[in-house]
Steps between C-alpha positions, in 0.01 A plus 500: 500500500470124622838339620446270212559749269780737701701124527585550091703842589751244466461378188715248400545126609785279535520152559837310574537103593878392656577183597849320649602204422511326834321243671262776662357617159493114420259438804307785381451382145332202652232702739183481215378853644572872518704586823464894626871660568566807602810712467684712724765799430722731754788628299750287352309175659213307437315216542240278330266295726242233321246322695352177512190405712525146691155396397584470141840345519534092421689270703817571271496885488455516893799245536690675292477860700525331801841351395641854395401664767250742400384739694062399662288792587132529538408207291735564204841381409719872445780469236767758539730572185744813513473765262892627438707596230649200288207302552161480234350676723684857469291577197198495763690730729600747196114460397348610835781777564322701181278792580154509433439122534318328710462061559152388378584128611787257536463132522612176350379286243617229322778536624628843448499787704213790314536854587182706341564864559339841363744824416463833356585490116751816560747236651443267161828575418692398843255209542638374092832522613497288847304243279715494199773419716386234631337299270797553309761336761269267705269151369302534843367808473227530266214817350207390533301874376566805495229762341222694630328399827160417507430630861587376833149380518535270215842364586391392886171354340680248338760421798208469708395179273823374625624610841151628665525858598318709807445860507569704859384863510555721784517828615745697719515842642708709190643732719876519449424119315770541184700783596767665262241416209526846389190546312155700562297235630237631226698396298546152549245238347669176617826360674634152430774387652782274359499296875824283421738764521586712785806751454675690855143423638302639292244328259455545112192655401351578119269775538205585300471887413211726345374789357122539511472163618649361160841276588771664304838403654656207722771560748680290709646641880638372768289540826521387908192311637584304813159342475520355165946431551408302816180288327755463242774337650261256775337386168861400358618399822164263501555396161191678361486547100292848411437633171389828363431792816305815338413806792315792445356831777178428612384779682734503765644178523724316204266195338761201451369181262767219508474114316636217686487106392174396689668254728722788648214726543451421872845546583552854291171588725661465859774619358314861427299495780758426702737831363233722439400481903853599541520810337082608525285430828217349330693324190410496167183522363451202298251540197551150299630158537367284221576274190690640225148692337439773250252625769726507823789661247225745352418595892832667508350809375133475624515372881421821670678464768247692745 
């Protein structure tokens, strides 16, 4: 079964837009293009970075970040709003705290923060509720969609018209790779990983599960990979947006397909290569770094890896 396919074990999509009403989200009205964001969760905190390449900033835009203060890096003006309770943004933090989500994309456009996510439809009833509350209280917080997904392939096929996208897929050894999964590896048709949230170290991961090769249940545990923590938390520290990370075994090493916006592809590569020597003599063995493609995705499962 393709990735494609095992990507609608969780079936329903959500889409939520926030805004405040402060001079920031005013500035941001006024940028006439989609802005990637990425969002970042440990605990009780959070934080919401957006970023805006130089190169397609006017004369006004670039005056005004340079009179607040805004953080440069690489190229790219790096907006940093906090994510704490009180603010519009504790819905997001109550949204990505569920089990058996995972982010598809954030980013900004027109002027409001849009959070597209995909959840099991067992946790309808605990996603209704954080909604309902919200839209009930708040005029900045907004449902864009909620219903059945239509694939993870279809929803980064349309970003990608927006915010180009890159594929990276590499290998590493799998010994000892996600430990305390607590499955047989036989099992086990596809990992995903939820990437902004890390809890006492460990990362959030959705698991895929099987019978005869036929997906019949999604779980989600809590596992300890230094390789994957420490790539995490340079890429933050480096103010690198990802989006969707899917793993599966490949023999004997653990396949890993990531999407990053295409003009922080370079840095998430030195980034990897840089861990991955770390913790393996020779690296990682890197299969794919390409333009957002149904072919390079669709490689996932065929590269042989020999």
């Amino acid at each position: 079964m393709s990735v494609l396919d095992l990507g609608r074990g969780l079936d329903t999509r959500g889409i939520i837009a926030i805004r405040q009403d402060n001079k920031i989200f005013s500035f941001l009205k006024n940028v006439k293009r989609n802005l990637p964001a990425y969002s970042i969760l440990c605990g009780e905190s959070g934080a919401i970075k957006i970023y805006l390449e130089r190169e397609h900033l006017d004369a006004d835009s670039l005056s005004f970040l340079e009179r607040e203060g805004v953080e440069f890096s690489s190229g790219s003006y790096i907006l940093t709003l906090d994510m704490k309770p009180g603010n519009e943004f504790e819905v997001l933090r109550e949204i990505l705290s569920q089990e058996l989500l995972v982010v598809n994309a954030t980013y900004v456009s027109d002027g409001w923060l849009l959070v597209d996510f995909r959840f099991s439809s067992s946790r309808y009833k605990e996603m209704s509720k954080v909604i309902s509350n919200h839209l009930v209280d708040e005029s900045n917080f907004r449902l864009v969609y909620l219903g059945p997904s239509p694939g993870i392939y279809s929803i980064l096929t349309k970003l990608n018209q927006s915010i180009p996208l890159s594929t990276v897929i590499f290998e590493a050894p799998a010994a000892d790779a996600l430990n305390g999964l607590g499955f047989d590896p036989n099992d086990v048709l596809l990992m995903e990983t939820t990437n902004y949230s890390v809890e006492g170290g460990k990362i959030r991961i959705i698991v895929y599960l099987s019978t005869g090769g036929v997906m019949t249940e999604v779980r989600e545990v809590l596992v300890k990979n230094g390789l994957l923590e420490d790539i995490r938390n340079d890429a933050n520290e480096e103010n690198i947006s990802r989006y969707n990370i899917f793993m599966k075994r490949h023999g004997g090493n653990l396949r890993i397909m990531v999407f990053v916006p295409s003009s922080m592809l370079h840095n998430y590569l030195r980034i990897l290569i840089r861990r991955s020597r770390e913790y393996y003599k020779e690296g990682i063995y890197l299969l794919a770094s390409s333009p957002f493609t149904p072919d390079v995705v669709e490689s996932f499962d065929a590269y042989s890896g020999d």
